[in-house]
N, C-alpha and C positions, 0 to 999 in steps of 0.2 A: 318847369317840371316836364322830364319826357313822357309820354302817352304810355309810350309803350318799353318794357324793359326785354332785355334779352341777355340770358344768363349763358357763355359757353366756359367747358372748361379751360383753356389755355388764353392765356394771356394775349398770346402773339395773332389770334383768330381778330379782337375786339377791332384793332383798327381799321381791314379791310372787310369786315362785316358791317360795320357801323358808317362806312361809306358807302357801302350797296344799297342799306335801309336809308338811308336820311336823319331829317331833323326827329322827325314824329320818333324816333328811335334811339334808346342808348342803350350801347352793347358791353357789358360788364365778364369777369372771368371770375369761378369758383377758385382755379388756381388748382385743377384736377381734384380728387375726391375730398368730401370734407368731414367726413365718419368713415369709422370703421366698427370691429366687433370688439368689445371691451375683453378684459383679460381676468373681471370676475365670475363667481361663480364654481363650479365643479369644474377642476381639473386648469382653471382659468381661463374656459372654452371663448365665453363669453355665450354664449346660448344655456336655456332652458331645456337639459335633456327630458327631464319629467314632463314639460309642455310641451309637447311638440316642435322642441329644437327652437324655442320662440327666442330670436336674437334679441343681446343689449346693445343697442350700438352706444361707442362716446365718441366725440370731437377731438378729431386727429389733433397733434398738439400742435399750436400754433392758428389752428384754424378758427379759433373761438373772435378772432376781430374780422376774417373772409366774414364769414354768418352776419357776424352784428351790419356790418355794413352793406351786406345785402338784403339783410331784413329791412335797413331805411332803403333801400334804394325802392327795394320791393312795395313799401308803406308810402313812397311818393311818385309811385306809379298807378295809371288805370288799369296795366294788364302786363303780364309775367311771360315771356315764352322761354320755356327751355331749351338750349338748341345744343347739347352733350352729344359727345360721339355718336357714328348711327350704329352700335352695337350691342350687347347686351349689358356689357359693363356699362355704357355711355346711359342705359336705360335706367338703372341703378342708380349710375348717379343725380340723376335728374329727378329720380325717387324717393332722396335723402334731401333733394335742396327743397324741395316742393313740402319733404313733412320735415324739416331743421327751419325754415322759415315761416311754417305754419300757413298756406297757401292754401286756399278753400279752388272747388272743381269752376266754381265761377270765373275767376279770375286768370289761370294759367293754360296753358297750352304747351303741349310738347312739338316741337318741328325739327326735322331731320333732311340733312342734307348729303348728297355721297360726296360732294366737290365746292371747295370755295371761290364761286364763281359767281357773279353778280343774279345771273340767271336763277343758278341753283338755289342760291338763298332765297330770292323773292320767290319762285316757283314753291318754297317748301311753305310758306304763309299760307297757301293756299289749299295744303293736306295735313293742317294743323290737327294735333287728336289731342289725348287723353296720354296717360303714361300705363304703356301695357305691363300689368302687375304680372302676366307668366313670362314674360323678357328679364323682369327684377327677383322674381321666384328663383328663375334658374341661376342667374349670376350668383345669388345669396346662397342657393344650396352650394354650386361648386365652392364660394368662400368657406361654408361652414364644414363642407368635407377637408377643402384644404387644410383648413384651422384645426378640426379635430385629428387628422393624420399625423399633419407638420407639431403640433406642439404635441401629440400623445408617443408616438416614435421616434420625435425626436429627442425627446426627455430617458425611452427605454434607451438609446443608441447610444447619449451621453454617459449613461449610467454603467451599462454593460458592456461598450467597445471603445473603441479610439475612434470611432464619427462623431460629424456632432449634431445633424440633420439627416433628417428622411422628409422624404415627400410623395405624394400621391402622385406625378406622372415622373416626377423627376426619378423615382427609385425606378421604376420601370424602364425610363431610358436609361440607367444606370447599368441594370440587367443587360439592357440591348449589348453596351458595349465591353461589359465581363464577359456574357456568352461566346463573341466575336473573339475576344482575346480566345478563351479557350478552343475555339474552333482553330485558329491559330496554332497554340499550342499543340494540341492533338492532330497536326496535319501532317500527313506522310510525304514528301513529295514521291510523283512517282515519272520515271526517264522515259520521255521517246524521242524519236527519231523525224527529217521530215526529209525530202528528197526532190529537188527540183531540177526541171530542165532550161537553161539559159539558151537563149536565144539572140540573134543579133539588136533586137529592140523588145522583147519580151523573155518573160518565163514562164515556166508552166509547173503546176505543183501536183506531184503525186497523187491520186484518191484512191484509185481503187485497182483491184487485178482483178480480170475474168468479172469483171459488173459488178463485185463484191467491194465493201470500203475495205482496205487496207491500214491495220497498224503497225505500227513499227518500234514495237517496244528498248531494241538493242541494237547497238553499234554493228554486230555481230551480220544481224539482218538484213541492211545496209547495201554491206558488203555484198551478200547472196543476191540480194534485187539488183544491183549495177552493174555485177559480173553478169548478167542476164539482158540488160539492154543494150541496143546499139546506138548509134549517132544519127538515125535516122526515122526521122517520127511522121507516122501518116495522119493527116486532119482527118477525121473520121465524122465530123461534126461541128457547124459553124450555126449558132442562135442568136439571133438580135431581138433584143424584147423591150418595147416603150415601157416607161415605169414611171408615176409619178411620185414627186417627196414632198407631199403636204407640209403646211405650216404648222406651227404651235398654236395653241391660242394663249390670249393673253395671261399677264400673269395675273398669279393668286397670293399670297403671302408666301406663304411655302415653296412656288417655283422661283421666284422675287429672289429670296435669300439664297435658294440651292444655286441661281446663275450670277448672282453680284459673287459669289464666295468660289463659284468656278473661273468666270470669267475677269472681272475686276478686282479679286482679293480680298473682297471685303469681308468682315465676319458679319453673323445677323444682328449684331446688335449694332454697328454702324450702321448696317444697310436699312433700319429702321429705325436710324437716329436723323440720319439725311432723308430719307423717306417722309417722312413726318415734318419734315421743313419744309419739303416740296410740296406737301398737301397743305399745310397751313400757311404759305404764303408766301410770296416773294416779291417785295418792290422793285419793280419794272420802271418805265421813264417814265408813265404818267399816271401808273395804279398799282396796286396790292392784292395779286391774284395766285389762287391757289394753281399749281399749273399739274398736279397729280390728283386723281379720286382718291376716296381713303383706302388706307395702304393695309388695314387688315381685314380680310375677308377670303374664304376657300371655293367664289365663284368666278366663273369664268366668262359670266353672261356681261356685255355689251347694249349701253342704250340703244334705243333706235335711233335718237338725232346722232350720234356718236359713229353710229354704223354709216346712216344716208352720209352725213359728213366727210366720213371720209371715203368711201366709195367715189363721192365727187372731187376730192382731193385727187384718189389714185389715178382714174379717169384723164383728170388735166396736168399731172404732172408725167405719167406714165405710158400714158394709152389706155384703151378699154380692157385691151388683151390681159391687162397687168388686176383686172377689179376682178378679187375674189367674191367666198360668196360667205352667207351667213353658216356657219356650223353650230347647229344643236349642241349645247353642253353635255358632256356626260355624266347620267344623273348617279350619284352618289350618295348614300340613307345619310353621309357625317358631314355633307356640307349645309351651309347657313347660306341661303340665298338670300338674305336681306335685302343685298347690295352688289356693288358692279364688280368685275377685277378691274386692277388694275391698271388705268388709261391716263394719256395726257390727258387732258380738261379741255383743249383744244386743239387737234389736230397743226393747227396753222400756225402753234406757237411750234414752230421749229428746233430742234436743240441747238440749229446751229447759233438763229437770233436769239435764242435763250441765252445764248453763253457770256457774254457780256457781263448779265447779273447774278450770276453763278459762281461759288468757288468749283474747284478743280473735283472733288469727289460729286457735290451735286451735278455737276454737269454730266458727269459719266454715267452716274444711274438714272439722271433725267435720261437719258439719250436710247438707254438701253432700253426702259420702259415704254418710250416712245416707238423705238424701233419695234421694238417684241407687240405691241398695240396695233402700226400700221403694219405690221408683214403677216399677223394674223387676219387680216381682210382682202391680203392680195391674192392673186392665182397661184396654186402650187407651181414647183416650179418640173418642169419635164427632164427625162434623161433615157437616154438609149445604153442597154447594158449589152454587150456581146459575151457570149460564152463560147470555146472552142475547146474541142474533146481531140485531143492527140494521141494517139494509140504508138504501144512500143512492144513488141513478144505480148501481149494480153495485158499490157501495164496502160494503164488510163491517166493521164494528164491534163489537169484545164487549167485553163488559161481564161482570165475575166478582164475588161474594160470597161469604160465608161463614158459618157459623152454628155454634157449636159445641154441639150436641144434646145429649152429654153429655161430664162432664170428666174419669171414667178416672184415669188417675195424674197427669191434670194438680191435680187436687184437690191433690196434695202439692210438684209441680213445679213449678207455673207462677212461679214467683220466678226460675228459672232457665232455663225455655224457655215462650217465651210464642206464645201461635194469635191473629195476628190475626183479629178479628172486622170483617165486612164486609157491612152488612144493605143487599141492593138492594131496592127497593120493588116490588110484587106490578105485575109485567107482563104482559101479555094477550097471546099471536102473533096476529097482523097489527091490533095495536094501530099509530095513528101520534102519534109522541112529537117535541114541538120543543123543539131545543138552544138554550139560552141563546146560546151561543160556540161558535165551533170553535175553537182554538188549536194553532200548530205549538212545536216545539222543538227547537234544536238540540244534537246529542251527538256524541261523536268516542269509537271504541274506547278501551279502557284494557288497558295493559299488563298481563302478570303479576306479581301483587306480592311483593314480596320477602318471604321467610320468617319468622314472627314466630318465638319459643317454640316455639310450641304446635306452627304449621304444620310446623317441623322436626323435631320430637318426630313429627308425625304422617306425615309423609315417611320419617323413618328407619324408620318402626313397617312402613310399607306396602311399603316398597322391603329389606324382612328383615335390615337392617344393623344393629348393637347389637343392647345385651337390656334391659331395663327398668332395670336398677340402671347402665347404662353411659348415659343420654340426656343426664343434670344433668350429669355430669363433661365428658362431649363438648363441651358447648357450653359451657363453663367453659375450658376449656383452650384454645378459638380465641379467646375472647375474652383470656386471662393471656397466650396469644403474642402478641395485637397482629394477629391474621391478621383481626379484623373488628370493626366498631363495633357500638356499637346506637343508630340514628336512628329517633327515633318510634316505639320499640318494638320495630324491624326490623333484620336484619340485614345489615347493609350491608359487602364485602369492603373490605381496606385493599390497599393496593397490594402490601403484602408479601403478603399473602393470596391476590392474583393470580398473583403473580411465582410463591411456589410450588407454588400450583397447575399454573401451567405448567409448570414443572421436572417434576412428579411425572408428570404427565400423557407429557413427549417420553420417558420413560427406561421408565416404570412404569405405563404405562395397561394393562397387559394384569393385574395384581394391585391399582393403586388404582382399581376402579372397583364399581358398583353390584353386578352380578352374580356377580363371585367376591367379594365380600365376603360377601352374601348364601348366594353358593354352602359359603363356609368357615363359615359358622354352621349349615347341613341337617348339613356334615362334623361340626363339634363336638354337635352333636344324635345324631350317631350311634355316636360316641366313647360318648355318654352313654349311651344303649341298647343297649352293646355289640355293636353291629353292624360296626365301623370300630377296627383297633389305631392307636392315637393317635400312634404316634410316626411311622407312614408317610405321615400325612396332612405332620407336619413336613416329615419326609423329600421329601414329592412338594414342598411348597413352596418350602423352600430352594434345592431342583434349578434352579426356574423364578425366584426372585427374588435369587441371590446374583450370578448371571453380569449380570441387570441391573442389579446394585451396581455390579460393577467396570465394568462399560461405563460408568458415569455418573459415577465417581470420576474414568476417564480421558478424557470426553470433552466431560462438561459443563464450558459455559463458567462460569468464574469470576467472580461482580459485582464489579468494581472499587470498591477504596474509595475513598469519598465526600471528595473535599476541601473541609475547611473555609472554604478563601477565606487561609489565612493560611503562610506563609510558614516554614521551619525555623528557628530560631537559631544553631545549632550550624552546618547546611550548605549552608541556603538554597532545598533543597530544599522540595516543597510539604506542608501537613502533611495529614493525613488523617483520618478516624475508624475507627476498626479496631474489632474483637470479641474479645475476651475472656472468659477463664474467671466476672470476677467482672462481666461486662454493660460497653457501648461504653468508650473511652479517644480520647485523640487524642494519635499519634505521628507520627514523621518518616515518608514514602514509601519511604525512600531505604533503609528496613529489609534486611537487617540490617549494611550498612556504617554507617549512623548509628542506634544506639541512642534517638535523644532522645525523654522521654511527656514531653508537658506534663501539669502539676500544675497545678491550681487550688486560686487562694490559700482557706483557710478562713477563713468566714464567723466573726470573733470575737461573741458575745454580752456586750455591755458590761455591767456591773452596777452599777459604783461606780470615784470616783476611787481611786487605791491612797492611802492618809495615808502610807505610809513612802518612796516614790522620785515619786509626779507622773503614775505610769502610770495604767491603769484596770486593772481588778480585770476578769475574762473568764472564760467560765462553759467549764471543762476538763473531760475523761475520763480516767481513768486505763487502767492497761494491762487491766483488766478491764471496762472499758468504766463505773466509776460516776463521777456527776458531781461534779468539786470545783468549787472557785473560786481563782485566782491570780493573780498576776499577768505582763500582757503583758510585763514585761521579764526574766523571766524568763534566764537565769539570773545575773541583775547582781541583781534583786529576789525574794527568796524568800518574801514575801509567800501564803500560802495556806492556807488551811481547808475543812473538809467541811461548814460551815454556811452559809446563807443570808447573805452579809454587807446592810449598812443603808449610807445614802448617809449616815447621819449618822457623826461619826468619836465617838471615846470623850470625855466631859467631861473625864475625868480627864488621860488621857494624849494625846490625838489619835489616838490608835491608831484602828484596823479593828474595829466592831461586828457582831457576827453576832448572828442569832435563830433559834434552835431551839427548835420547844415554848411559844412564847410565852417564852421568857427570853432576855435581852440580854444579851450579854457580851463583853469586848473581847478580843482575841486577843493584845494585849501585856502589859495589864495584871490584875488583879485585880477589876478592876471588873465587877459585877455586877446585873441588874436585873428 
């Protein structure tokens, strides 16, 4: 009997956890959460509106034998630690196993680690706590807001449009990129002009006349400016200025996905599907070690052994010159500093000796994360910019370079951010220099461009809507409703995407918009801090969003269904395409005086002629959905088997040959092969 039990959720944690603790220890998984909010009650919320939003939870289906067997596990244990993600959802759930298994304050302990690392886990034994109830508060409230939005709008949406879902951040980034399209659409472009001087190794580009900036709206203008200059241009002005190009700091969830999806292709939900392999583990040659911190969080802060580490890394691999310094995070009211960004787990696990036990995607965003980790500790990296001012009649020309002095953390980065170099040749003031060419160019403004990934991941990050573990599923479920495409990468609305964005907007723009969205996540931040009782924040909500339900139940117009073009059988009426429980149908208009759905005939898959009536033999399901084979005449021919039948018929009998397993055999006779 182990002493001590230890409950995470993923499976894949147990064996390299259960090696860092020892014998005194067994390490069990919930198999991630094992309740949710039931679907009775008013509205099928599964809360208690009249009490104070007081939740039902039931047992996810499926999970009632997870429970039973960790209640024995728990009943043949001296002592319980919970050790669930370290976030607020992980707090939650660690909330539900502790009252689903009925666990008194004696007995358990909650422990949190940011890394699965032998260190990390035993170091967290040692700041064992309790389960903080304003961590579980806030998670419950975002679910219960989730839950009454998604199931109360998206039931209106069903009803009144061609969507079939709304959601409380998801409609708002919906907004984000209908708005965008129509900034698009309403965009004028407007022409100018640009006008440069070629040189034997350089050029120089127009700015200004007479000290003033110069535009050049028309082709026309052009003209008048170049019929005005000569071939011979006086340096009037030669500037060299040091400038340094600081690092990044590490990453956060949100810069993670916006550079896997700029620079490696990935979208956010791979980038946090391999993400999350890399933090839960990877067997190495002689252990099972997490080799990422955990992958969601919107801090940027850095441990201290993490920092000393590698400052002494950069030291002996680089020089001294190369050790950066510590940078203060920049403080933000919507970040959760719970936990660390984004790091290797040990500097010294190299990507390179990594790569061995890597497939090809993890290895690329191990390597990146690693990089982005070690170049945010190194020295900025230096550059020398020149500027020169070339005078022409009163016409002003610069000319800019660049030199980069030294390379800082570009020494490790530059694969992923690169410093053009721009060497102008040593010019004298009031030197005169003759242009090979002048040459004009014409350009017209360019729109705003529509949201890729990344840019929307970095819009919701800026404008405080979602939270790191909410950015991949957002933009996964506008895509599974059909509310947007993705052209060239980009996010482009579909009509129905528009349509409800405008519905949501006439009834609900005072709750689906940027600022109370944002506003409802400082609320849930404060829930979490204990500063705010959770369930009034509900309370104030519902006040202000249930009266705009029924206004929109009772006054939003209806989309009329869609006629097919074809005609009723039954009553002649027009037929239509309607919505349904199980996705689209096409019935009579004339509902519910004429009942009539048209059926569409099924597609048979032919196999073989039948040898016993002349039919074909057609490839069937049974009532459990497994596939036979019979035949189409069914029930005049009862021809059928659950093997493979052959176009050949049997030598002996003419019968029906089937092959299972490589053996032949006929289904009337004895014949075998």
């Amino acid at each position: 009997m182990a002493k001590n039990l230890v409950i995470v959720e993923s499976p894949a944690k147990t064996k390299s956890i259960g090696k860092y603790l020892g014998s005194d220890f067994k390490v069990v998984s919930s198999k991630g959460h094992i309740r949710d909010l039931a679907t009775s009650g008013k509205f099928g919320l599964g809360v208690d509106i009249e009490d104070h939003f007081k939740p039902n939870y039931t047992t996810i289906k499926g999970k009632k034998k997870v429970i039973d067997d960790l209640k024995k596990e728990a009943k043949n244990s001296d002592f319980v630690y919970l050790a669930t993600d370290p976030d607020r959802e992980g707090e939650a759930i660690s909330w539900h196993l502790y009252d689903a298994l009925g666990l008194n304050e004696e007995e358990y302990n909650r422990i949190v680690f940011n890394e699965i690392t032998e260190g990390a886990v035993k170091e967290s034994l040692h700041h064992a706590r309790k389960i903080d109830k304003d961590l579980v508060n806030s998670q419950e409230t975002r679910r219960i807001l989730d839950r009454i939005i998604g199931f109360r709008l998206s039931k209106l949406m069903q009803y009144k449009t061609s969507g079939k879902a709304a959601g409380r951040v998801q409609s708002v980034a919906l907004k984000l990129i209908v708005d965008r399209e129509r900034e698009i659409e309403a965009f004028q472009a407007e022409e100018y002009w640009t006008i440069d001087a070629l040189f034997e190794n350089f050029k120089a580009n127009l700015e200004n006349y007479k000290g003033k900036k110069i535009a050049i709206p028309k082709e026309e203008d052009t003209s008048k400016i170049i019929a005005n200059l000569g071939k011979e241009f006086t340096v009037s002005k030669v500037e060299k200025k040091a400038k340094t190009k600081n690092t990044k700091p590490p990453f956060t969830t949100s810069t993670l996905q916006q550079a896997a999806s700029n620079i490696l292709n990935m979208n956010a939900t791979k980038t946090m599907m391999v993400a999350q392999k890399l933090y839960e583990g990877i067997e190495l040659e002689n252990e099972t070690v997490g080799l990422i911190s955990y992958m969601r969080t919107d801090s940027t802060r850095l441990s201290h052994d993490f920092i000393t580490s590698t400052f002494q890394y950069i030291e002996e691999e680089y020089g001294k010159n190369y050790v950066g310094f510590i940078k203060k995070p920049k403080a933000s009211e919507n970040v959760q500093d719970a936990h660390e960004a984004i790091r290797p787990t040990s500097i010294h696990r190299t990507p390179i000796s990594m790569k061995p036990y890597l497939t090809a995607d993890e290895y690329k965003l191990y390597r990146l994360i690693y990089m982005r980790a070690l170049a945010s500790l190194m020295a900025p990296a230096k550059t020398e910019g020149t500027t020169a001012l070339l005078m022409n009649n009163d016409y002003g020309f610069k000319a800019t370079g660049q030199i980069i002095t030294f390379d800082g953390y570009l020494k490790v980065y530059s694969d992923y951010e690169s410093t053009t170099e721009t060497v102008l040749p040593v010019l004298e003031e009031q030197s005169i220099l003759t242009s090979e060419e002048i040459v004009k160019e014409q350009h017209f403004t360019q729109p705003p461009a529509r949201y890729t990934e990344a840019k929307l991941v970095q819009a919701m990050e800026e404008e405080g809507i979602g939270r790191p573990s909410t950015y991949a599923p957002i933009m996964n479920k506008l895509k599974l409703h059909g509310y947007v495409n993705i052209v060239d990468k980009k996010f482009v609305p579909t009509d129905t995407g528009v349509e409800i964005t405008d519905k949501l907007q006439e009834y609900f723009s005072h709750i689906i918009n940027v600022k109370y969205t944002s506003n409802m996540e400082s609320d849930l931040d404060k829930i979490a801090d204990g500063h705010t009782i959770w369930y009034e924040v509900l309370e104030q909500f519902y006040k202000d969003f249930e009266p705009s339900l029924q206004t929109a139940f009772d006054q939003m117009e209806k989309e009329p269904a869609k006629e097919t073009g074809e005609t009723c059988p039954e009553c002649g009426n027009a037929l239509v395409i309607r919505k349904g429980r199980y996705g689209a149908f096409v019935a009579c208009s004339n509902y519910p005086n004429c009942k009539y759905i048209k059926t569409e005939p099924k597609e048979e898959k032919e196999i073989c002629d039948c040898p016993n009536c002349g039919g074909k033999i057609i490839e069937k399901k049974s009532r459990k959905g497994k596939i036979f084979y019979g035949c189409n005449n069914y029930p005049k021919c009862k021809t059928a088997t659950w093997d493979m039948p052959l176009k050949e018929k049997c030598p002996n009998c003419g019968g029906l040959l089937t092959e299972k397993k490589d053996k032949i055999k006929c289904t009337s006779c004895d014949y075998e092969k």
